[in-house]
C-alpha positions as CSV (number, residue, x, y, z in Angstrom):
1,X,98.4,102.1,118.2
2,X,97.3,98.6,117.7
3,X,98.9,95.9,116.0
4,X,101.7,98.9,114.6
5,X,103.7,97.8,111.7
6,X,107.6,96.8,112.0
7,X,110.0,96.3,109.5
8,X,113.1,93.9,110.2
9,X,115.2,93.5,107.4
10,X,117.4,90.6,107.2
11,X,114.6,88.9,109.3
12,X,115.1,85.6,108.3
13,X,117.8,84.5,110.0
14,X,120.1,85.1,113.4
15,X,119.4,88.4,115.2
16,X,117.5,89.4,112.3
17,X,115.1,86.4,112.8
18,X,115.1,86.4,116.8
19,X,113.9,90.0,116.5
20,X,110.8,89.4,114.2
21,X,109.6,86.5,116.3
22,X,110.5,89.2,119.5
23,X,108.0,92.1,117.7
24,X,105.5,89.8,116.6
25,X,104.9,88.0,120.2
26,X,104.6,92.1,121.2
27,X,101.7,92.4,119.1
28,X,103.3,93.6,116.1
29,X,102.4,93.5,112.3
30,X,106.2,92.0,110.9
31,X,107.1,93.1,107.4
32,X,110.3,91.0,106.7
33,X,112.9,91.9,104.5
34,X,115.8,89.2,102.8
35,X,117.4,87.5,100.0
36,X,116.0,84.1,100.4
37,X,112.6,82.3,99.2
38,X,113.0,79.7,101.7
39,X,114.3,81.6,104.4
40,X,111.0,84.2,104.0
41,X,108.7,81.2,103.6
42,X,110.0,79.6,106.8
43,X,110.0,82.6,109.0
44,X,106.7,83.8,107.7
45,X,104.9,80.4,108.4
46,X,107.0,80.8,112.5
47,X,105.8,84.2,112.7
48,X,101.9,83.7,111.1
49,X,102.2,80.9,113.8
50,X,102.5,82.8,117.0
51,X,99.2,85.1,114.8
52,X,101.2,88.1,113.3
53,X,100.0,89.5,110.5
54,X,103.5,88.7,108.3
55,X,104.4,90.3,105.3
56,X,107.3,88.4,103.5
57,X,109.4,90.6,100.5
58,X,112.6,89.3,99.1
59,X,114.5,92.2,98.7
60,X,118.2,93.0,98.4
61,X,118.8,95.3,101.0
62,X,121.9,96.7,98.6
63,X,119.8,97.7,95.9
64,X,118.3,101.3,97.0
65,X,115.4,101.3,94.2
66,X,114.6,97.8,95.7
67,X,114.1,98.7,99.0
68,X,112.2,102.1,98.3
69,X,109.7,99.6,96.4
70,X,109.2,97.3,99.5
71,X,108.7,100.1,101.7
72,X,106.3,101.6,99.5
73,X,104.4,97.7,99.6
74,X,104.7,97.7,103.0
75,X,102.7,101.1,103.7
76,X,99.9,99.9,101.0
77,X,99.4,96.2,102.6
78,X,99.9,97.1,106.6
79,X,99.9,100.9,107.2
80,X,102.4,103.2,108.3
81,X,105.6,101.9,109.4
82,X,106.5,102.9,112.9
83,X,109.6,101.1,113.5
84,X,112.0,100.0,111.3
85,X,115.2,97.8,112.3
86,X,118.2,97.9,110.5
87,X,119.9,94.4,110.8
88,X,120.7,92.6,107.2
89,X,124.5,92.2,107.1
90,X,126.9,89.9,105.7
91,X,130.9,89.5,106.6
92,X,134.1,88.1,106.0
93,X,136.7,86.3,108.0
94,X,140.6,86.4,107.0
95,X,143.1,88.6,107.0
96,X,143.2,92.3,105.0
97,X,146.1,90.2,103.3
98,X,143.8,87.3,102.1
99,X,140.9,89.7,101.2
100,X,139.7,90.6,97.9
101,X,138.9,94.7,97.0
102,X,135.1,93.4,95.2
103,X,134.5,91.0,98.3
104,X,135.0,93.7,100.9
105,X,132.6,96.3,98.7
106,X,130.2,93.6,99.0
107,X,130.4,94.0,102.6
108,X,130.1,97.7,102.3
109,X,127.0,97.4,99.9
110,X,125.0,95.4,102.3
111,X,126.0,96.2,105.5
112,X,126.3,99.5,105.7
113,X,125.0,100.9,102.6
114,X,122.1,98.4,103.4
115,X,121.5,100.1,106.6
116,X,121.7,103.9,104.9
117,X,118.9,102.3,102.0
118,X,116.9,100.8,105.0
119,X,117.1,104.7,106.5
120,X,116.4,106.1,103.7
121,X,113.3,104.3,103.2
122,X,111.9,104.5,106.1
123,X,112.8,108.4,106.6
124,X,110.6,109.1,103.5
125,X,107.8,107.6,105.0
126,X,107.8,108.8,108.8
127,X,108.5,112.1,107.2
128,X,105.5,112.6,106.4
129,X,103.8,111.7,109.5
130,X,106.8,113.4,111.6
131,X,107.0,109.8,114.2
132,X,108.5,106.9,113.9
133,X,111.5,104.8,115.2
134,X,114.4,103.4,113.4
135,X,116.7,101.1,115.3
136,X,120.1,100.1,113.8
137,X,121.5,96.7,115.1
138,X,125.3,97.8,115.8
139,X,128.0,95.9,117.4
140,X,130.9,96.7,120.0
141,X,132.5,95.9,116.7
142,X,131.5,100.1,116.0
143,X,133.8,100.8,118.7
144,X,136.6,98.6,118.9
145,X,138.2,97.0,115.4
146,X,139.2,93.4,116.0
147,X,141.6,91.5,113.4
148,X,140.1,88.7,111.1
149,X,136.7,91.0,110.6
150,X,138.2,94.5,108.4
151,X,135.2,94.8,106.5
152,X,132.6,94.4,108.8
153,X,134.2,96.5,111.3
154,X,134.7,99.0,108.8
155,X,131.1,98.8,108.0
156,X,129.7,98.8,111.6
157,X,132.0,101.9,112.1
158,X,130.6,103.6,109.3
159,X,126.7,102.8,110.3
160,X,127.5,104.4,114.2
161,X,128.9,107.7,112.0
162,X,126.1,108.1,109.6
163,X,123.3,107.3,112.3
164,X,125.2,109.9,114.6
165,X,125.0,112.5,111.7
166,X,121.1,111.6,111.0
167,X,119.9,111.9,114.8
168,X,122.0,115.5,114.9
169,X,119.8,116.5,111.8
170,X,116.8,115.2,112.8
171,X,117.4,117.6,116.4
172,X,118.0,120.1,114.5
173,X,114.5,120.1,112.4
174,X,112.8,118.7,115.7
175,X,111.6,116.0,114.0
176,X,109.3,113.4,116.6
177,X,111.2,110.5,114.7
178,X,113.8,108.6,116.6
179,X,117.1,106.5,116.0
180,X,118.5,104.9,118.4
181,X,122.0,102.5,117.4
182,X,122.0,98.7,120.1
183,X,125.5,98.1,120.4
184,X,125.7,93.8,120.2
185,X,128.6,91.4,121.5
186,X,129.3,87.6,120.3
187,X,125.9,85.8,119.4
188,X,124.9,82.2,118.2
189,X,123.8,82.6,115.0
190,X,124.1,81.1,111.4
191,X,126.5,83.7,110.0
192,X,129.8,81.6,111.4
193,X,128.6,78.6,108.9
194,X,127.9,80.9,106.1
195,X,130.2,83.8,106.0
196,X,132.9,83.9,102.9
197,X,136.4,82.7,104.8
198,X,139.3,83.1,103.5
199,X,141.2,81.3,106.8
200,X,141.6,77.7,107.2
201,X,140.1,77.0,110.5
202,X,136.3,77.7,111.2
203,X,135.1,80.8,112.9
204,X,132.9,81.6,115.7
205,X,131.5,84.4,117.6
206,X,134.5,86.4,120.3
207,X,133.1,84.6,123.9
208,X,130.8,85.3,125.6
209,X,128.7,83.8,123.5
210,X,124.9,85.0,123.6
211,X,121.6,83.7,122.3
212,X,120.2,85.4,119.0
213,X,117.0,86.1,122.2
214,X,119.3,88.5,123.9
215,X,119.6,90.6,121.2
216,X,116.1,90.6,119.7
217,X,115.1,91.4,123.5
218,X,117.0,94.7,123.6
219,X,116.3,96.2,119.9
220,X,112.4,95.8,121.0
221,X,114.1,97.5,124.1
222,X,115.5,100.3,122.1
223,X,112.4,100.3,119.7
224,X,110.1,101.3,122.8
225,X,112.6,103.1,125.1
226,X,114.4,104.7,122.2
227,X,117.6,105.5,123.8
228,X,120.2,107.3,122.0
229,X,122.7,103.9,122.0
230,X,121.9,100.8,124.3
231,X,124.8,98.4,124.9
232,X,124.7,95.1,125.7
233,X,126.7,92.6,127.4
234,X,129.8,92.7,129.5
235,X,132.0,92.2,127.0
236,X,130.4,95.2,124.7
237,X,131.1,97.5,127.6
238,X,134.8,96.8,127.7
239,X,135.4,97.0,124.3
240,X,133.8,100.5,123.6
241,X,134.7,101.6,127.2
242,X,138.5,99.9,127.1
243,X,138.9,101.8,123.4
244,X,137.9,105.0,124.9
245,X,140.8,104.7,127.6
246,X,143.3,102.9,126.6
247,X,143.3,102.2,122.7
248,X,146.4,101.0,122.7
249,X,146.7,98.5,125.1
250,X,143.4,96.9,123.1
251,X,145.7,97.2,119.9
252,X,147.6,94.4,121.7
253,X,144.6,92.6,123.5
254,X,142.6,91.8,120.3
255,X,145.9,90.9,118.4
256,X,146.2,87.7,120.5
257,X,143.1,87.3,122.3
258,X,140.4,88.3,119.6
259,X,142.5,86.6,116.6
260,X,142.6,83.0,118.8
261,X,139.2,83.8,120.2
262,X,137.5,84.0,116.4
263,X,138.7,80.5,115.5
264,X,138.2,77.1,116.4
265,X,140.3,74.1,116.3
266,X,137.9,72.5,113.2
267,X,139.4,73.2,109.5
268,X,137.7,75.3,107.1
269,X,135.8,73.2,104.0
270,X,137.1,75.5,101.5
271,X,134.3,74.7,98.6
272,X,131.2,75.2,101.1
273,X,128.6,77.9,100.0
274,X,129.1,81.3,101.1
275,X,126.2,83.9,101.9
276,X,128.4,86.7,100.4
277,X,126.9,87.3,97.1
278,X,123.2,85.2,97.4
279,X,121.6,83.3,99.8
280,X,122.4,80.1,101.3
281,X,119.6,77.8,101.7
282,X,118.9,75.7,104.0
283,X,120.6,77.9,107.0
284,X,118.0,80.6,107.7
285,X,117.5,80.2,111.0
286,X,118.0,81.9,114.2
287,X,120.6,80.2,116.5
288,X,124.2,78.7,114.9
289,X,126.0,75.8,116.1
290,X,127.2,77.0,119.2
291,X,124.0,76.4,121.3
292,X,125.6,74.6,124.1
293,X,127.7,77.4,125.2
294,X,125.5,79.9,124.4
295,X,123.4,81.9,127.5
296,X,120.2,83.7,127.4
297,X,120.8,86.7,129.3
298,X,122.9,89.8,129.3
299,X,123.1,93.5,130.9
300,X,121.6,96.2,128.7
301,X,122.2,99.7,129.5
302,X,121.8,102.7,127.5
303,X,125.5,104.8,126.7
304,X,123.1,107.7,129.0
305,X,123.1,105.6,132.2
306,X,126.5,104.0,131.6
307,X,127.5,108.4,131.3
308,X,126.0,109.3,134.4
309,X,127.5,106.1,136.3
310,X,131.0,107.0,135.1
311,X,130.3,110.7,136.1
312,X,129.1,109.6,140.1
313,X,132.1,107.2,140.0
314,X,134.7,110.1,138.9
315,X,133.0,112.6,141.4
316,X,132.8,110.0,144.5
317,X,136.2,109.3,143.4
318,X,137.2,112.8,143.8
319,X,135.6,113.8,146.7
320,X,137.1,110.1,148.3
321,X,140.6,111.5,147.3
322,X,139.8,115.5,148.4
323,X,138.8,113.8,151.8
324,X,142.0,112.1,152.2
325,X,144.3,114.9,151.1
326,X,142.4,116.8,153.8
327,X,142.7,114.7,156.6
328,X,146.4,114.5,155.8
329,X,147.2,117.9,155.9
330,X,145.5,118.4,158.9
């Protein structure tokens, strides 16, 4: 198709934002999804700019009856939706100690429930044409738990089941729609400046620290290859690969090493606006404040290849050993 219409919700900032400016230089149409006036204003003048047709909706992705309303809009002002990306999310950083029960329901309610309303949506629309792809912006985070982030965690967790359970379904009906889940590491974006924090010193992203461009290159990635999962980054593969072997030595790892890797030595202005609840103007934009140490590139492979790789390794591994044993008893 020409000029085929995709939807990025939280698309006016971070990943979100990287990845509408990534689909509109592909020759998308970019319906944008988010909270904030400004932020939609600004990213639809960037993306009208590179000449995508841009369709701007503030919309919170936690209210289901809001989101069924925008995709309907969507459909009516740029034709049939043929992918739709999953990536509005908010967070908190303290401890489960520090953390209020509301707060971390908030975090539920937009971040994953977000993600299942964003489904939703777009399921009752590709239904009906039977195609479609719907890309969910995951997070080694899915995998492997770290301390400081409960909520999100919990809510990245939750998003890998329920998007496991859809693509099962949507097998078993033989449905022509995909869903394929990008598993993210560390990236530069605004959310370490706006996220509610209950510590005292100022957070940042787990190093290696990536460009919001590495991300936004690989959900296009996924949105055209549509593999089942695609993970990116080295430090993405340990983590989900690392928990699948040896759990409990990661247990220990990200007690130290992800708690001091999650702060940095700056205190914590503890009456600065928060993103939790509303928007925070002013911030809606793709890269954070970490753009000297961030780098532009990272491996991508989907959880297919990675399979087959650890299958060849175990089997040359085996045969190696077999060969050995041989010549010995010989």
């Amino acid at each position: 198709m020409s000029e085929p219409t995709a939807v990025i919700t939280g698309g006016t900032a971070g990943v979100g934002r990287a990845t509408a400016v990534a689909f509109a230089r592909a020759g998308y149409q970019v319906a944008i999804l988010a909270r904030g006036e400004q932020g939609l204003a600004d990213t639809r003048d960037e993306l009208m700019g590179l000449g995508a047709k841009v369709l701007a909706i503030q919309c919170d992705m936690a209210d289901a009856a809001a989101v069924d309303r925008a995709a309907e809009h969507i459909e009516q002002k740029l034709g049939p939706i043929e992918v739709w990306v999953n990536s509005a999310m908010v967070t908190l950083f303290g401890p489960i100690s520090t953390l209020k029960a509301g707060d971390i329901g908030q975090v539920t309610n937009v971040t994953y429930m977000g993600f299942v309303h964003g489904t939703l949506a777009a399921l009752r629309h590709m239904r009906e044409r039977d195609r479609g792809t719907i890309v969910q912006v995951g997070s080694a985070l899915s995998y492997r738990s770290i301390p400081l982030q409960a909520a999100y965690c919990g809510a990245k967790f939750a998003i890998r089941g329920f998007t496991d359970s859809l693509r099962s379904e949507l097998i078993h009906d033989k449905s022509r729609i995909r869903v394929t889940m990008v598993q993210l590491p560390g990236h530069n974006t605004p959310q370490f400046d706006w996220a509610r924090n209950t510590f005292g010193k100022r957070p940042q992203p787990v190093p290696p620290i990536h460009t919001p461009e590495v991300a936004a290159r690989a959900i296009l990635r996924a949105a055209i290859d549509k593999p089942r999962e695609l993970w990116l980054g080295k430090a993405a593969f340990q983590a989900i690969l690392g928990n699948m072997v040896l759990p409990g030595v990661l247990d220990r790892m990200m007690a130290k090493r992800a708690w001091e890797g999650q702060l940095t030595d700056e205190d914590e202005e503890p009456s600065r606006p928060d993103n939790l609840y509303g928007p925070v103007e002013g911030l809606a934009r793709a890269s954070g404040r970490f753009s000297e140490r961030a780098v532009d590139k990272a491996m991508g492979l989907s959880a297919e290849t990675v399979g087959k790789l650890i299958t060849v390794t175990v089997v040359t591994t085996a045969v190696i050993v077999g060969v050995v044993i041989g010549m010995i008893a010989s």
